[in-house]
Structures are given as C-alpha cells and as structure tokens.
DOZALO-826577 format. One record per residue: residue in one letter; x negated, y negated, z negated of N, C-alpha, C in turn. Coordinates in steps of 0.05 Angstrom, whole numbers, padded with zeros to 5 digits, always signed. Example, Ala and Ser with C-alpha at 12.3 -4.5 7.8 and 13.67 -1.06 7.14 Angstrom:
! residues 2
a-00264+00114-00156-00246+00090-00156-00264+00066-00156 s-00257+00045-00142-00273+00021-00143-00258-00001-00157 
***
This chain:
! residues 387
x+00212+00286-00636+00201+00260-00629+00186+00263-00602 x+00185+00242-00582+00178+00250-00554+00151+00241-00560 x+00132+00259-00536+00094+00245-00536+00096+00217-00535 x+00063+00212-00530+00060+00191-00516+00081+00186-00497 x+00075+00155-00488+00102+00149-00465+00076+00156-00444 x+00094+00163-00419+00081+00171-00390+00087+00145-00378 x+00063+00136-00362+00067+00108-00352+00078+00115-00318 x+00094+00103-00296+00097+00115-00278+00070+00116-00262 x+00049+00104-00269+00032+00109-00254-00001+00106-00272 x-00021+00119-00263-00050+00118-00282-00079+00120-00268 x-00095+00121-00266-00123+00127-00264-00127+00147-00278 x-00139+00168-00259-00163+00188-00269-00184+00182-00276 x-00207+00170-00281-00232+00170-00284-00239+00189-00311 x-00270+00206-00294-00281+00222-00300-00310+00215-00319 x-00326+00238-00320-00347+00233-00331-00371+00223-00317 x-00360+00241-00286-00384+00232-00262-00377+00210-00248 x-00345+00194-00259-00347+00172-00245-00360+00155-00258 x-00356+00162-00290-00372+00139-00312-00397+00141-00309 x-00414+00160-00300-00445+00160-00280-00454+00143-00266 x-00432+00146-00251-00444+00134-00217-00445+00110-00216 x-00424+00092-00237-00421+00067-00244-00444+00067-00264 x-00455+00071-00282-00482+00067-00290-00507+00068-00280 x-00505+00088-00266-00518+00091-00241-00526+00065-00227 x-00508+00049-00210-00507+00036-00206-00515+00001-00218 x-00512+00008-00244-00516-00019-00265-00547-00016-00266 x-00564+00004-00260-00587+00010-00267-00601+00009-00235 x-00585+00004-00215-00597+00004-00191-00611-00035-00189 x-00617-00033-00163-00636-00059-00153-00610-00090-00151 x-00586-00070-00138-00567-00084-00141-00541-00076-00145 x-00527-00096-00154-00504-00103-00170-00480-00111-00151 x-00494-00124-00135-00476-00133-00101-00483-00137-00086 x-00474-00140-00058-00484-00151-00031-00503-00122-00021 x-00513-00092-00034-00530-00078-00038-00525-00058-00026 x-00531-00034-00025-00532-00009+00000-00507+00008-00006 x-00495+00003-00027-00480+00028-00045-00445+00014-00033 x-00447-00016-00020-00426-00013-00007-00420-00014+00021 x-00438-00008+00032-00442+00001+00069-00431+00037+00064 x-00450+00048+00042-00440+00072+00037-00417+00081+00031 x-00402+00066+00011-00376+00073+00000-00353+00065+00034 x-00365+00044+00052-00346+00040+00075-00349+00059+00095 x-00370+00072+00101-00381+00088+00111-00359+00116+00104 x-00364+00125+00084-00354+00151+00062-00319+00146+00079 x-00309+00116+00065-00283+00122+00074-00275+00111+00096 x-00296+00106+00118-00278+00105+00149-00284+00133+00152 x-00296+00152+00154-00292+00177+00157-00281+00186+00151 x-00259+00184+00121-00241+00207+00111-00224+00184+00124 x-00210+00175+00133-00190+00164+00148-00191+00169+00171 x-00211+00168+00175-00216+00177+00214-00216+00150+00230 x-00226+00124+00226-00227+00095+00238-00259+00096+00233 x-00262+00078+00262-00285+00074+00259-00301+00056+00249 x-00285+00041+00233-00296+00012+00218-00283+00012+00192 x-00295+00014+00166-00281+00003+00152-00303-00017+00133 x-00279-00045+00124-00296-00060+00107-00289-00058+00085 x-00304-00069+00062-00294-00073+00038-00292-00099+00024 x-00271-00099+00009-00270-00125-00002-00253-00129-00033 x-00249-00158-00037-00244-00156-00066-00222-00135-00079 x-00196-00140-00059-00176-00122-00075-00157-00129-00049 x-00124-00106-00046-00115-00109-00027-00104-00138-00014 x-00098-00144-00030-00087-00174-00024-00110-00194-00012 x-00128-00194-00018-00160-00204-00006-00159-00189+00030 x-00154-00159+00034-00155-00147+00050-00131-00159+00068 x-00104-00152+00069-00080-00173+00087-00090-00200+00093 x-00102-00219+00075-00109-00242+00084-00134-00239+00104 x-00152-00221+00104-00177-00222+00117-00156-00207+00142 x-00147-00194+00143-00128-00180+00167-00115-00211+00180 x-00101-00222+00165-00096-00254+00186-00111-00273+00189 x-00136-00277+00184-00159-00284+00184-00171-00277+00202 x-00174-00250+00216-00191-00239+00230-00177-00240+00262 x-00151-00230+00255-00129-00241+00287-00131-00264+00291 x-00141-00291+00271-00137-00317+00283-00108-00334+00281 x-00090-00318+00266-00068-00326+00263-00063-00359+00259 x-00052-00374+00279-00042-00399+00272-00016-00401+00250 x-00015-00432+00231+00001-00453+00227+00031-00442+00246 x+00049-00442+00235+00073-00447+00251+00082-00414+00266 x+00061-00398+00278+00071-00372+00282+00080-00348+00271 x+00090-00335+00272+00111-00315+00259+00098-00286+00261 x+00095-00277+00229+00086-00247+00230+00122-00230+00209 x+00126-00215+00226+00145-00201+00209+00122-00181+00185 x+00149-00173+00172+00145-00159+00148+00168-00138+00136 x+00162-00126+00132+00196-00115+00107+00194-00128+00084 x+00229-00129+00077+00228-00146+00043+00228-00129+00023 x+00223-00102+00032+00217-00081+00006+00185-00074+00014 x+00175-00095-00013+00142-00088-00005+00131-00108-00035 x+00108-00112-00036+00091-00118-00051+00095-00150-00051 x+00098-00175-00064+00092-00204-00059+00075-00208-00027 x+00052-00190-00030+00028-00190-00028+00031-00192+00004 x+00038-00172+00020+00045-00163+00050+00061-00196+00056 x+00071-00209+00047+00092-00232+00058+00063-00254+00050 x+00053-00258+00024+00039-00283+00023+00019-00277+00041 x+00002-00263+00045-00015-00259+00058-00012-00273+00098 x+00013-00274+00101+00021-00302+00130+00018-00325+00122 x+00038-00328+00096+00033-00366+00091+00003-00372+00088 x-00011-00350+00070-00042-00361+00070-00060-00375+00086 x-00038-00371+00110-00056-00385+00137-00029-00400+00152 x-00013-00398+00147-00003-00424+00154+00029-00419+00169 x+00028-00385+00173+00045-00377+00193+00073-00375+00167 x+00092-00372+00191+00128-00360+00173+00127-00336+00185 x+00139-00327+00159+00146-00295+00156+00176-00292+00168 x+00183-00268+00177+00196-00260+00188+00205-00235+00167 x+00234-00230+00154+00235-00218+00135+00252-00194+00150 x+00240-00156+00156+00259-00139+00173+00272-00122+00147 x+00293-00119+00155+00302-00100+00132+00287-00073+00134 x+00299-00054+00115+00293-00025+00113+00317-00008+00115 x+00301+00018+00126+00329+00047+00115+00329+00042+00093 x+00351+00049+00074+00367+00045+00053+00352+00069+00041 x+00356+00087+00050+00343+00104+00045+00316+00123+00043 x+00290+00108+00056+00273+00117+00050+00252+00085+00038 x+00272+00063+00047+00254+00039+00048+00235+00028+00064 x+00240+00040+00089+00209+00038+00106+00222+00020+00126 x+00210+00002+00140+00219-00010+00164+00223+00009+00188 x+00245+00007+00207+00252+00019+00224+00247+00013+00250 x+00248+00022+00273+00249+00014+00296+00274-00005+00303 x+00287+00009+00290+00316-00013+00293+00323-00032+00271 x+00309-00033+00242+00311-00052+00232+00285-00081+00243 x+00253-00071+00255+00243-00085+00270+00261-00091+00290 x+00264-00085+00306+00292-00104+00337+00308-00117+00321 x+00320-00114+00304+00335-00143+00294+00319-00158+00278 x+00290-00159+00272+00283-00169+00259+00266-00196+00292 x+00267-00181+00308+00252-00188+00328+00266-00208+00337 x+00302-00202+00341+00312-00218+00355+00321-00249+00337 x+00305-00253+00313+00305-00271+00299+00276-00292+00298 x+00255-00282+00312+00238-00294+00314+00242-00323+00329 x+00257-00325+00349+00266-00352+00355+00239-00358+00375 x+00239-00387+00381+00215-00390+00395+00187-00387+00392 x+00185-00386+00367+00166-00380+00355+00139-00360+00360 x+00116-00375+00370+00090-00340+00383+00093-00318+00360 x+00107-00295+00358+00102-00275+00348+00072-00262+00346 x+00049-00257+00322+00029-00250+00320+00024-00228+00314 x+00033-00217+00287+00033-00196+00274+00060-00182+00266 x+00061-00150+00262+00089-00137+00245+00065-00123+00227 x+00074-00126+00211+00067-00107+00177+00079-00094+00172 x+00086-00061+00179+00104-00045+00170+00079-00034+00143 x+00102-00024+00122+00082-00016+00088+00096+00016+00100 x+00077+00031+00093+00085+00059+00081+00089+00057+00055 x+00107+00065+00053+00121+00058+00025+00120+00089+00007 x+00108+00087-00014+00108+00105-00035+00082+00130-00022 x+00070+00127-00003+00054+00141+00011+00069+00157+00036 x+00098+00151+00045+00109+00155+00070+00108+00141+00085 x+00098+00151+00109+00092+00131+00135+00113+00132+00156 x+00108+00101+00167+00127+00093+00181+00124+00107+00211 x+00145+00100+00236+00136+00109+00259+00126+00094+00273 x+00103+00110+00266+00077+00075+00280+00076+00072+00310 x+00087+00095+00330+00090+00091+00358+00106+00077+00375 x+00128+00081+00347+00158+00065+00358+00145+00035+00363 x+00141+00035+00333+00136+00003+00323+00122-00007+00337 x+00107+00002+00338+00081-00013+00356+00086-00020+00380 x+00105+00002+00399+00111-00005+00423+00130-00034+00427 x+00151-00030+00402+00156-00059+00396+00144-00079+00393 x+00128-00076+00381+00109-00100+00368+00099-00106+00402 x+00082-00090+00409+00067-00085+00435+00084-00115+00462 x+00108-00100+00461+00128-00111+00471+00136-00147+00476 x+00130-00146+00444+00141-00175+00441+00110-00195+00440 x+00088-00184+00444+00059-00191+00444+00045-00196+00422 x+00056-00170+00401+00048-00179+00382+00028-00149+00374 x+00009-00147+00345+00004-00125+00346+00013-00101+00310 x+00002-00089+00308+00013-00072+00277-00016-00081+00267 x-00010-00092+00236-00029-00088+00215-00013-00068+00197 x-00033-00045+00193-00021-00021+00173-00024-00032+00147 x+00002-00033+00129+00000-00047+00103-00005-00015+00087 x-00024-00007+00078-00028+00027+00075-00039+00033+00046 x-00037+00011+00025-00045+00016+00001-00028+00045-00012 x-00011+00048-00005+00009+00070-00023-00007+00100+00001 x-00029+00098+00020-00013+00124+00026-00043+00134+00044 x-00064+00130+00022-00086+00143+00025-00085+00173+00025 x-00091+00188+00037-00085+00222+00040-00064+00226+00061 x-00045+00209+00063-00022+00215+00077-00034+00230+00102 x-00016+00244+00116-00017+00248+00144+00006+00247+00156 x+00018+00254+00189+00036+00242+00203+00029+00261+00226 x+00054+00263+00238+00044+00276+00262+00069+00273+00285 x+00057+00264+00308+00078+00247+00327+00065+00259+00349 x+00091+00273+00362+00084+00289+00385+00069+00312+00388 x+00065+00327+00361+00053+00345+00356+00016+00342+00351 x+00017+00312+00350-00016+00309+00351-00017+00288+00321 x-00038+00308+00302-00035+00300+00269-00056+00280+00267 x-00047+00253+00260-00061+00238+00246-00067+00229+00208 x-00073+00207+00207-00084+00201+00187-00076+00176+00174 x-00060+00161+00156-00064+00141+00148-00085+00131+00149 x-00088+00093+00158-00108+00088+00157-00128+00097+00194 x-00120+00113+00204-00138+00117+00225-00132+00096+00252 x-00119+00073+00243-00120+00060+00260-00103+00071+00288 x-00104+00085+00302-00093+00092+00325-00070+00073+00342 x-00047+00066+00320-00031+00057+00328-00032+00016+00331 x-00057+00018+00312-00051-00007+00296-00084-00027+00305 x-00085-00054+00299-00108-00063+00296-00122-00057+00275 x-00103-00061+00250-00117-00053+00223-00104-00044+00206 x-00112-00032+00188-00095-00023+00165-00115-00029+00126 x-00097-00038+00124-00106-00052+00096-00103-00027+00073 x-00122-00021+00054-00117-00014+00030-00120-00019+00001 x-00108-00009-00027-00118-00027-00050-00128-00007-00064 x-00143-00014-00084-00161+00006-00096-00158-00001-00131 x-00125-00014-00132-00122-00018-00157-00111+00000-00174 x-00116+00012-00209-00124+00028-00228-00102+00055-00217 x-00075+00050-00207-00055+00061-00206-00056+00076-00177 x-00056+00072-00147-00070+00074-00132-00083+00099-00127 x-00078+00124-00107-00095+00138-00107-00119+00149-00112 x-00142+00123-00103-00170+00126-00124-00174+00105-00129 x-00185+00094-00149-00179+00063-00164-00210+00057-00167 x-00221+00032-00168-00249+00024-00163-00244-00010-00186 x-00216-00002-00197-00210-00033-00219-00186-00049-00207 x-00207-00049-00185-00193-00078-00163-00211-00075-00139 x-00200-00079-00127-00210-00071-00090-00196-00061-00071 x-00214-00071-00042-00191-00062-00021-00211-00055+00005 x-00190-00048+00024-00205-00038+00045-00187-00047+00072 x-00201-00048+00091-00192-00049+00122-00206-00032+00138 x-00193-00022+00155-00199+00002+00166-00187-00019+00203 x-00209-00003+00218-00198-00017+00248-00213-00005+00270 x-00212+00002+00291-00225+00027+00305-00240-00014+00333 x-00241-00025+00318-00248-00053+00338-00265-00065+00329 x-00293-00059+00342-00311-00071+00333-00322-00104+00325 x-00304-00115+00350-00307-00147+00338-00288-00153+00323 x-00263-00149+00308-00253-00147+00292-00270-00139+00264 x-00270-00123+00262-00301-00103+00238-00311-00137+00236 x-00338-00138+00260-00347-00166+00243-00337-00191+00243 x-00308-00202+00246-00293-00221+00238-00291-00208+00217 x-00283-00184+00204-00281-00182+00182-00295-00193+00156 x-00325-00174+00163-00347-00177+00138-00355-00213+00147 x-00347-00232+00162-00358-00248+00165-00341-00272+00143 x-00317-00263+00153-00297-00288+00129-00294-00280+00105 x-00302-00250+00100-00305-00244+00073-00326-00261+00055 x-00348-00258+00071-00370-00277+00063-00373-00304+00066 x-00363-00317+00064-00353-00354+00060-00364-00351+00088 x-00359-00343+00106-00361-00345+00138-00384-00346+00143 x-00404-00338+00135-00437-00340+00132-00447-00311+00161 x-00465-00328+00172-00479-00308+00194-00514-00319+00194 x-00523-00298+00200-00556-00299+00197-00558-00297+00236 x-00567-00316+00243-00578-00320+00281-00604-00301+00280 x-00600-00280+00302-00624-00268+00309-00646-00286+00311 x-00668-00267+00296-00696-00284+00305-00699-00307+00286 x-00679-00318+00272-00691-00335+00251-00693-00330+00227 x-00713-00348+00212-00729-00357+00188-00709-00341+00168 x-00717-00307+00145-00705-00303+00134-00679-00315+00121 x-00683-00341+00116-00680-00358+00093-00643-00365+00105 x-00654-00367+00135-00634-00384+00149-00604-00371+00148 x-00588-00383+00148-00556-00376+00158-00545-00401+00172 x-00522-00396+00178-00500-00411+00183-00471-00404+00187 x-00453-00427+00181-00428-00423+00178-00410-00443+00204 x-00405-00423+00212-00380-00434+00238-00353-00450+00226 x-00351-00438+00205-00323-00442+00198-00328-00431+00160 x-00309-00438+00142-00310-00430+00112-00297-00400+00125 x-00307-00388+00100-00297-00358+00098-00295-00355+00066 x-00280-00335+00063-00271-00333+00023-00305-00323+00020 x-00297-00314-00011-00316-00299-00027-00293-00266-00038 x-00297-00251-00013-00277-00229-00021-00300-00204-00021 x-00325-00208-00032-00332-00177-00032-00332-00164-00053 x-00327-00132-00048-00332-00116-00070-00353-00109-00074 x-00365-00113-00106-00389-00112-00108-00394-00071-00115 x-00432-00073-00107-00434-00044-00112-00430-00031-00130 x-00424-00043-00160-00411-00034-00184-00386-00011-00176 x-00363-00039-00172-00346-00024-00160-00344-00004-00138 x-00362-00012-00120-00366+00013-00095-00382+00037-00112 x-00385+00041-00127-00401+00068-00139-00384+00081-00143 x-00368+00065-00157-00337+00081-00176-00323+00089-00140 x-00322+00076-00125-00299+00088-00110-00312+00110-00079 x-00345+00110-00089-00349+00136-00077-00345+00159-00091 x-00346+00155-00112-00344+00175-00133-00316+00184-00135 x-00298+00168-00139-00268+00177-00133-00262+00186-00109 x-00274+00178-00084-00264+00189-00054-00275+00216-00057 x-00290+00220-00067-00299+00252-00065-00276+00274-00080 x-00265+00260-00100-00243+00276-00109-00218+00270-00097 x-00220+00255-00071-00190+00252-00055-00168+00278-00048 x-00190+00294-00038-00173+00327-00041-00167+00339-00063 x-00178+00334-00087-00165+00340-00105-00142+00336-00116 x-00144+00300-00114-00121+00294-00129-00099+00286-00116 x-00101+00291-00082-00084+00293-00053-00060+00320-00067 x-00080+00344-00075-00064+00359-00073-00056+00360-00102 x-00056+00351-00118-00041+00347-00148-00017+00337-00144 x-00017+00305-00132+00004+00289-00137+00026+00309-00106 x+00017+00328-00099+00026+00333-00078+00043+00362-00097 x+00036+00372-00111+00043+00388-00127+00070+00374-00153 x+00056+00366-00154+00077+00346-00170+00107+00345-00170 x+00096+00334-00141+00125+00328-00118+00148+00346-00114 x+00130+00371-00108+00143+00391-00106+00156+00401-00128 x+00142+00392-00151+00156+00404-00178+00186+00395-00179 x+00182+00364-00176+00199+00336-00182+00228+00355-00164 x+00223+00356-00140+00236+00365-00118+00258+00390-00140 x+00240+00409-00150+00262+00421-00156+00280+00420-00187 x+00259+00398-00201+00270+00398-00224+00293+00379-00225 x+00292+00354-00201+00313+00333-00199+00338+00347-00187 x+00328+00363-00164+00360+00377-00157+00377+00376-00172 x+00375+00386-00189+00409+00401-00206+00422+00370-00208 x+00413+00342-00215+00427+00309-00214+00436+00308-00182 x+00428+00316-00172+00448+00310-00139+00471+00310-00151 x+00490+00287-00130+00485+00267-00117+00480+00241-00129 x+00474+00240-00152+00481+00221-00181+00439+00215-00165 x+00432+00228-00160+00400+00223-00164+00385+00243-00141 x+00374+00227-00131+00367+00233-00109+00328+00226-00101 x+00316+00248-00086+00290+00237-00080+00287+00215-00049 x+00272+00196-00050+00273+00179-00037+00264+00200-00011 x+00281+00191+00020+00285+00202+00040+00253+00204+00058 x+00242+00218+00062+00217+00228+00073+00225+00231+00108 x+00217+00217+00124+00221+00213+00154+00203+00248+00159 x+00212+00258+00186+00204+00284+00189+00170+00286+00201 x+00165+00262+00214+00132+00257+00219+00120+00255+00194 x+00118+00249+00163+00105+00247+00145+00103+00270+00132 x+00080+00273+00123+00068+00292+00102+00053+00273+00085 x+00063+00261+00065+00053+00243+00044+00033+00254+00021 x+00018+00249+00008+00006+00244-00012+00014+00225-00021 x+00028+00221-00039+00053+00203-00051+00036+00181-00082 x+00044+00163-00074+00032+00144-00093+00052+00134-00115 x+00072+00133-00115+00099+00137-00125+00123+00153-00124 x+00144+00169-00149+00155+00188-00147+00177+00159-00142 x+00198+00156-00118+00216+00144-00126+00239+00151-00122 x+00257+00151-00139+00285+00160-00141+00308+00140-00126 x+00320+00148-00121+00347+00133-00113+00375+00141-00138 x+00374+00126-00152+00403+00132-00177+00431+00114-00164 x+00455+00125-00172+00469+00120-00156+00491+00116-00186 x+00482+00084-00199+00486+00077-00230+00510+00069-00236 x+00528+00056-00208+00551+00056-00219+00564+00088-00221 x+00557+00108-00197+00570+00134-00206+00570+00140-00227 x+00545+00136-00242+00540+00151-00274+00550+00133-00292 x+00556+00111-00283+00576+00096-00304+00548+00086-00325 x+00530+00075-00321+00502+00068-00338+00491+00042-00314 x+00476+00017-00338+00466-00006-00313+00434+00017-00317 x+00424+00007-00298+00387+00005-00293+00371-00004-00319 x+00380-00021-00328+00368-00039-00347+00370-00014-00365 x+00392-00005-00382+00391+00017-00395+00391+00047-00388 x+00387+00054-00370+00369+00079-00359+00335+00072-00366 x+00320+00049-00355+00297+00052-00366+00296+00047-00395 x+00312+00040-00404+00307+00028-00438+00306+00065-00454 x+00317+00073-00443+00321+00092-00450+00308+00116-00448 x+00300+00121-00423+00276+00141-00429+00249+00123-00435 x+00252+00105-00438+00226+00099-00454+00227+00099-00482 x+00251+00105-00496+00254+00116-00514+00243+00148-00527 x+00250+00158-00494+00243+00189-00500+00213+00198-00484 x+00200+00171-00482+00168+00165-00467+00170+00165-00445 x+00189+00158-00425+00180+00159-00394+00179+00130-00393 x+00157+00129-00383+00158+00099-00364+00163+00102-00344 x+00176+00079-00339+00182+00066-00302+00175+00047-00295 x+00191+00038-00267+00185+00009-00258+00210+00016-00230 x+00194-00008-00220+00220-00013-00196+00210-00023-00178 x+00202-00011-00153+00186-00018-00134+00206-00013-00101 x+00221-00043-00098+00214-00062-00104+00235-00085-00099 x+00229-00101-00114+00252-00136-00113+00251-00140-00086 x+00269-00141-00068+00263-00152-00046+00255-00175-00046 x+00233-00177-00028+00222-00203-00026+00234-00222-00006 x+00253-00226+00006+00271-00245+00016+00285-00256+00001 x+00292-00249-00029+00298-00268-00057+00286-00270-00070 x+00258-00273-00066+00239-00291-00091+00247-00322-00075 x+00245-00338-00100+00254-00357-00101+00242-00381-00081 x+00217-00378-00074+00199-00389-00053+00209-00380-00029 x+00211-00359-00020+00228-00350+00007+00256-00349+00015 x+00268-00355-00013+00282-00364-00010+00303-00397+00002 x+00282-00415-00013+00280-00436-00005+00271-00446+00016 x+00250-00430+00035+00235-00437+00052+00257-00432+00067 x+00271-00415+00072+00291-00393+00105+00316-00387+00093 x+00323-00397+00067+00349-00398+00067+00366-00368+00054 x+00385-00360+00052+00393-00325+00039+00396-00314+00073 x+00391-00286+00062+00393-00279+00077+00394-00247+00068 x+00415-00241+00102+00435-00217+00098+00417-00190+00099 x+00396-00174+00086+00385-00155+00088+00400-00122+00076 x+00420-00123+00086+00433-00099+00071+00415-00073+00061 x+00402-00067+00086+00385-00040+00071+00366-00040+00053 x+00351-00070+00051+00338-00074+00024+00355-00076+00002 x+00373-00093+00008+00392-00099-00019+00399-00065-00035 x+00406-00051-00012+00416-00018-00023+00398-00006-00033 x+00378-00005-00026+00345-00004-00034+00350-00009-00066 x+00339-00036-00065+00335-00034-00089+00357-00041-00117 x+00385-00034-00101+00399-00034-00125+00400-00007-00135 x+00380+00020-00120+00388+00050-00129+00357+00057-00140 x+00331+00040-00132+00314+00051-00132+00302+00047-00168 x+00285+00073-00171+00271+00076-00194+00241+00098-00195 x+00218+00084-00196+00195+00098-00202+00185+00117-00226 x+00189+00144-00224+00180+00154-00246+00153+00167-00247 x+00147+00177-00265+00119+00180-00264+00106+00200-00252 x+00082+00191-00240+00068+00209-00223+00036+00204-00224 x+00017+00214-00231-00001+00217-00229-00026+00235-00241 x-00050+00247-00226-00052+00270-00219-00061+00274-00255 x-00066+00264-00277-00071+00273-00297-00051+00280-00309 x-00023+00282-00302+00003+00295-00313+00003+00324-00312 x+00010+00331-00335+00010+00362-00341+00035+00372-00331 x+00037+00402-00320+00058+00413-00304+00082+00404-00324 x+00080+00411-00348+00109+00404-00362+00117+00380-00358 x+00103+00365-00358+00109+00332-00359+00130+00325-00333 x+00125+00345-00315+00152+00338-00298+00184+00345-00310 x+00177+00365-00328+00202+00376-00339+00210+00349-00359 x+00194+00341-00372+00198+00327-00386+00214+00305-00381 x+00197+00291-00355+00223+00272-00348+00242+00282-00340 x+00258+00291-00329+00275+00310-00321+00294+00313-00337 x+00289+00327-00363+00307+00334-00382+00311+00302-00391 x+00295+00284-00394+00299+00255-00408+00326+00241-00391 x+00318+00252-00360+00328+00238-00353+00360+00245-00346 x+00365+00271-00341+00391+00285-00347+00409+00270-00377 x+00395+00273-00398+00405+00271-00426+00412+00237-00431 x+00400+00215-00405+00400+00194-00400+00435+00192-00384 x+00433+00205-00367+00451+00197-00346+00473+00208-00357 x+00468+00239-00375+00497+00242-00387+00502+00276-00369 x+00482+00280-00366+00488+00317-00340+00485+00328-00353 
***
C-alpha cells in the first residue's frame, strides 16, 4: 500500500516559525507596525534591490507594479500565456490589453524571439510594460529582453514568485532574482507552496526610489501624511487599495527568510536526485529545459511527458499515481484560452505554449521530502507509463 499522497508542492513551518508568529500576536502591533519595515528590509538584502515593499499577496504585488508605472486604459503590457491568471489580470486591472508572447516549448520561458513577435503585434498601441515569469524558479534572459522591451519604450516587471534563491549569470557577472538590475520591478508571492510562505503575501523589489514610494503609497488606499502637519492629518491624491501585509504575517516570513539557504539548497538537492532518477524514461520523459545563465532554486519539479508516445492520456497518468500517492498538477493552461481572453482578442496561434502544456506535468518537490520520496515517484511513475 503506498504512504501518504505527496502533494507537488508544501510549506515547511517550524517550531521557531510558530514563535515568531506568537511573538508577534503578543507584540504592540498586529499591523501597520515595525516587524514589517523589518521583514522588507531582511529581504531587499537577500535579493540584493534596494527597495523592497510588502504587501497582501502576489497578485496584490503585479497590480501595485501597474499602479506604480501609471499604466493607462487602452495601452498594451505583454506577457507569456504560460504563467499564472494572475501576470495577465494584473493589466486589465487598470485598464490596459494584454499582449499574449509565446514560450520555448521547452523550458516555457518567454524568449527574445518569442518577445519580437510578440512585439510586432502590438499594433499602434503605447507599449508600457513586458512581464517575462521565471518559470518553475528558471530565469529568463533579462538583458536580451529588456533591451527589447528598452527598444520599443517600454520597461521589464520581473514576474519572480517561482524563483526566490535563484541566481543567473550573464556575461560572467552573477546576479540574483529579484535584484532588479535588469528590470523596474520584480514581484514576489509568499503563498503556502512558494519557497518561504507567510499564508498569503507578496513582495516588490525595485532599485527606484520614487517607485518604492508609489509603491507603499497605493498600497495604502493612497494615503500620505504632509510634512509638518497635525499628527492626525493625511491626505489622499488619488484612492489606493488596502494591500498590506500585516506584522503577523511579516514575523512568519522573517523567520522563514532566515532558513532561505537551507531550503535553497534542499529543493536544490532534490533536483539533482530527480535528474538522475528520471533518466532511465528518456525520451518518453523528460526534465523541463534549464537556459545555461540559470542556476535555479526550483519551485516546481516539471516534467515534459511525451503521452501520446507512451500510448496513456494526462488525465490518467495523474489518476494514477495518485493512486500510488503522488500528487501533481499542471502548471500551466495557457492563458490565451481562458475563456475571457479569449473573447476579448480572439484564438490565437501560440504554438510553443500549446506544446508546453500539452507535455507538461508538476511532480513533487518540496524541501520536507525525504531522499526516498524521490525514488518513490519515480518508480510510480515508470510502473505508470509502462517502463
């Protein structure tokens, strides 16, 4: 009989994270309070940006990212259609059309050359933003892109929830997910699954200081205190959401950044297991394609299955090792056929997403998985396919 089922993805929390969050319940405050200057503080340094804010959760964070550019009604931010709902709603939120670029087939990431055809579709339209996602915690080539983006007068928001730890190195000089360099901003989520998880929450990271306070300003229903006046006083230029993360949650997610190297190098271990236990399924099964600038801390193990070879649909490959406890998922539907974007811009021909996700499959990864548990899926998944 197989264990528990393995979910593809989990939260660690500890004993000292269940502290710090009491800790916290027992402090002066609960929100708005010192413990989340700290926790932004903590992680614009391990990213290496010199601003980071915090807020409710990632999707809160992309919208405060087109919020903070000023994005108009009617202007065009591209995106890839292998990505989250989240990366595409986050334009309409404010008024603009998305621009949908395909991906390599193969690793899923937007390209330099899938951005240029995505470019040459913008039409008349002021180009604002490109949102390339590191996908699964592999990063894209943010020099190319950008010079593109740069190009057409537009700038990079890093969509970077999958790829906290990551690093990259372009031209022989190593960066950092998240460190901004290439980009105005880069967004992160801090939800249960997620490298370090705080529930729900997010982050923006941006090396631009009036950016930074457009940030914390629309987070806060657009609220600003005028030098020199009457404690009491504020004012609002404009509405701004209610997107902050309160210090509850910021306790929990200093407390998890401190174990970032730990569990950097687990799920990094992992990988490497995966790496050799999936071999022997080549060509039937394959690890999703890693560009040669990335060195990931991987937020998802994803596979590429190749289902008509094995003569089995998708639907019954997962039915099935969830039989023998593996969980999965499928990350992700392209988002150029949800049914809203669809209607809005019509079908449309994205081959390398389509190939994407008719091969792709998430199996489990996260750093509380015991060394066998890689074997485990492995054998489930051989005895699945029929090897």
């Amino acid at each position: 009989m197989p264990g528990p089922v393995l979910p593809y993805g989990r939260q660690t929390i500890e004993d000292d994270d269940i502290a710090a969050v009491v800790e916290a319940l027992r402090a002066d405050f609960l929100t708005t309070g010192p413990t989340v200057a700290a926790f932004e503080a903590a992680f614009a340094e391990t990213v290496g940006a010199r601003h980071a804010v915090a807020c409710a959760n990632g999707t809160a964070a992309l919208h405060l990212a087109m919020l903070a550019l000023d994005v108009q009604p009617g202007e065009a931010v591209i995106v890839p259609s292998i990505t989250f709902l989240a990366t595409a709603n986050c334009a309409r939120y404010v008024g603009a059309e998305v621009v949908f670029a395909d991906v390599d087939p193969h690793s899923g990431l937007m390209t330099p050359e899938t951005l240029a055809e995505a470019l040459a579709r913008v039409g008349g339209r002021k180009l604002r933003a490109v949102l390339p996602v590191h996908l699964r915690g592999d990063t894209v080539n943010l020099p190319e892109l950008a010079a593109l983006a740069g190009g057409a007068g537009a700038v990079l928001v890093e969509d970077a929830p999958h790829a906290l730890g990551s690093t990259m190195s372009f031209g022989n000089v190593a960066e950092r997910a998240g460190d901004a360099r290439h980009s105005a901003m880069a967004t992160f989520s801090f939800h249960p699954v997620k490298t370090i998880a705080t529930g729900e929450g997010g982050m923006v990271t941006t090396n631009d200081a009036g950016l930074a306070e457009r940030l914390r300003t629309v987070r806060s229903h657009g609220m600003t205190r005028p030098a020199d006046a009457d404690p009491w006083v504020y004012e609002m230029a404009e509405p701004g959401f209610n997107y902050r993360l309160p210090d509850i949650l910021c306790a929990l997610g200093l407390s998890q950044l401190k174990k970032l190297p730990r569990f950097a190098a687990r799920r990094r271990a992992l990988a490497a297991a995966y790496e050799t236990a999936l071999a022997p399924l080549a060509p039937i099964v394959r690890i999703a394609a890693r560009p040669a600038w990335s060195d990931p801390v991987l937020h998802l193990m994803c596979v590429l299955i190749d289902f008509q070879a094995a003569g089995v649909s998708r639907r019954s490959v997962v039915d099935a090792l969830r039989e023998r406890g593996v969980g999965t998922q499928v990350h992700y539907i392209p988002v150029h056929t949800q049914p809203y974007y669809r209607e809005r811009y019509g079908a449309l021909d994205l081959p390398g997403a389509n190939a994407w996700y008719d091969r792709c499959l998430s199996l489990p990864l996260y750093p509380g998985m015991a060394d066998e548990d890689v074997g485990r899926v492995a054998a489930a998944l051989r005895a699945v396919l029929g090897r």
